[in-house]
C-alpha positions as CSV (number, residue, x, y, z in Angstrom):
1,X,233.8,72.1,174.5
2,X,231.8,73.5,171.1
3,X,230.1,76.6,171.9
4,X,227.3,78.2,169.9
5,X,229.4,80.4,167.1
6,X,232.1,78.9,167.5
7,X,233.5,77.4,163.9
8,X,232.3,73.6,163.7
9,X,235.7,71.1,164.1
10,X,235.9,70.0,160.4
11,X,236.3,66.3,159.3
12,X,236.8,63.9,157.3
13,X,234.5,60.6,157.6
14,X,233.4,57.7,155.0
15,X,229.8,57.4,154.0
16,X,227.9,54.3,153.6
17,X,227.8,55.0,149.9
18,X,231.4,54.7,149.7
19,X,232.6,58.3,149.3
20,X,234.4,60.1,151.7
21,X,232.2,63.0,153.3
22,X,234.3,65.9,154.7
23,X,232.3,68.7,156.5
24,X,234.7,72.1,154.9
25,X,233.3,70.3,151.3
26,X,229.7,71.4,152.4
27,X,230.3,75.1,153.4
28,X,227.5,77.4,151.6
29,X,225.2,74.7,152.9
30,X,223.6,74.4,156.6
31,X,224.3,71.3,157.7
32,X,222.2,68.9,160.1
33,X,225.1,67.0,161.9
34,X,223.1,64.4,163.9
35,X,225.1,62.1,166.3
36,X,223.2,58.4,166.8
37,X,224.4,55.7,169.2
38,X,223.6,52.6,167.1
39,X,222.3,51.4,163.8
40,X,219.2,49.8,163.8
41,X,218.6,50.1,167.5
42,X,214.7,51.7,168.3
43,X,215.4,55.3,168.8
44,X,217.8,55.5,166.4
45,X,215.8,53.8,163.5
46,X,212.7,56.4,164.6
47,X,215.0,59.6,164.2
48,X,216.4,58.0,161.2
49,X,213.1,57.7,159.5
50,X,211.5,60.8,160.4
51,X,214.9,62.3,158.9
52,X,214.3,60.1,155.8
53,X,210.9,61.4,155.3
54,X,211.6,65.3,155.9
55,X,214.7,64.7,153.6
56,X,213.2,67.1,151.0
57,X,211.8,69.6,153.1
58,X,215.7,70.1,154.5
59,X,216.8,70.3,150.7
60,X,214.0,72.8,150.2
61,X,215.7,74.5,153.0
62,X,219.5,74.4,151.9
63,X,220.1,71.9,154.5
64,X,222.1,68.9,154.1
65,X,221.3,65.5,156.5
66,X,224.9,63.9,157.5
67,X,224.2,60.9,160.6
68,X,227.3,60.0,162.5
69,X,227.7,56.8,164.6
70,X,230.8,54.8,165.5
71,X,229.2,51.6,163.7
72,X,231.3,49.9,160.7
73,X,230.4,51.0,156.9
74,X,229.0,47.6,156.4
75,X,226.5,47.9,159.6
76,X,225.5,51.5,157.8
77,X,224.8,50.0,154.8
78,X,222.2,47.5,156.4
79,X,220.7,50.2,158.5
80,X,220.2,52.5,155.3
81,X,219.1,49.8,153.2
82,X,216.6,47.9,155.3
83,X,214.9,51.5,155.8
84,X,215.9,53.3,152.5
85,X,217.5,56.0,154.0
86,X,218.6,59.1,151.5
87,X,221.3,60.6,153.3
88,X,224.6,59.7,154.2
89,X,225.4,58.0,157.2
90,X,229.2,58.3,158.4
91,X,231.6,55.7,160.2
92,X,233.1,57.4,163.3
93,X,234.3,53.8,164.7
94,X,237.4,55.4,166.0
95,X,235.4,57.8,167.7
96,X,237.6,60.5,166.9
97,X,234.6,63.2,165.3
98,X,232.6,62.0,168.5
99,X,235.6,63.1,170.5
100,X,235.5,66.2,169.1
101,X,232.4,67.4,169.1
102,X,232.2,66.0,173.3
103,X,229.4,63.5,172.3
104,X,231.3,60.3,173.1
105,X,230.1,60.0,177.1
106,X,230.4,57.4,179.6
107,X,226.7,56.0,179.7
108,X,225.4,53.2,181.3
109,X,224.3,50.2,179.5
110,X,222.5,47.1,181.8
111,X,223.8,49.1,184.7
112,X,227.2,48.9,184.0
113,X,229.5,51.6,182.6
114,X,230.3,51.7,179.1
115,X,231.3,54.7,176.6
116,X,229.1,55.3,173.9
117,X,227.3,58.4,172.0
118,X,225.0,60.9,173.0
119,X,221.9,61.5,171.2
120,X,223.4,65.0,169.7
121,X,222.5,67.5,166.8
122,X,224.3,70.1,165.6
123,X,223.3,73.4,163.1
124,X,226.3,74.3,161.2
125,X,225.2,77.6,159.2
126,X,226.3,78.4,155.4
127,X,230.1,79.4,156.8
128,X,231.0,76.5,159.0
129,X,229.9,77.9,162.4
130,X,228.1,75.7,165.0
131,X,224.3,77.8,165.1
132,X,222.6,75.2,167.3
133,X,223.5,72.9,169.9
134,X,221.4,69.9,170.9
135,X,222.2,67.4,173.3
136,X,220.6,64.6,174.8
137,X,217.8,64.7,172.3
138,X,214.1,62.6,172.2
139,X,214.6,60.9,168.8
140,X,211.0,61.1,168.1
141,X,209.7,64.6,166.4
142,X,213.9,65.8,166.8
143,X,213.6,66.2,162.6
144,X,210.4,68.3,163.0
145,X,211.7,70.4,165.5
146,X,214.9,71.3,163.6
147,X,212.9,71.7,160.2
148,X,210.8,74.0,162.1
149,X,214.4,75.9,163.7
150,X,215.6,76.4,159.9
151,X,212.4,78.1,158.9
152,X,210.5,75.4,157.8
């Protein structure tokens, strides 16, 4: 399990604008690691949006967005383009980053089991160490509170 100052698993994950995104690229940079169940589902399009909009406010602050769900490129692409989203959403559909971070649960969906993400953020500082854990978060005001954690 990820503990609070511990070094943040690096990875390597493609973007819906077609680039790869690995997380040891962005060091010097805090980085707002946010794990989303599903593209275009209601909590996940709220916390996508209010991350939209604070977008520059997190630049302001040296922080880069990165959203991580196990949906396909081509399902990221929608989701970003039907709400103009400015920051890269990554394709974990093998689960693998999910894994490693110990966001991909057992959840129940209709009241039957099923595996799935947890609604998860992580703050990785300027040298690749995890500085804030977050799990199980409320979609709605999650991009205010963490603008306000960085010192906004």
């Amino acid at each position: 399990m990820i503990k609070k100052g511990s070094p943040a698993p690096d990875f390597t994950l493609a973007s819906d604008g077609g680039e790869e995104v690995s997380l040891s690229s962005l060091r010097g940079n805090r980085v707002v690691l946010y794990f989303y169940p599903k593209d275009d589902t209601p909590g996940c399009t709220i916390q996508a949006c209010d991350f939209r909009d604070a977008l520059p406010r997190f630049e302001g602050l040296d922080a880069v967005v990165l959203g991580v769900s196990a949906d396909s490129l081509e399902s990221h692409a929608k989701f970003r383009d039907k709400y103009e989203l400015n920051f890269p959403l990554l394709a974990d559909e093998d689960h693998a980053v999910s894994e490693a971070y110990g966001v991909w649960k057992e959840k129940e969906l209709f009241g039957r089991p099923t595996m799935g993400i947890e609604r998860s953020t992580f703050l990785i500082d300027e040298a690749g160490d995890v500085a804030e854990i977050m799990r199980g978060v409320h979609a709605e005001g999650h991009a205010k509170m963490l603008e306000t954690l960085l010192g906004g």
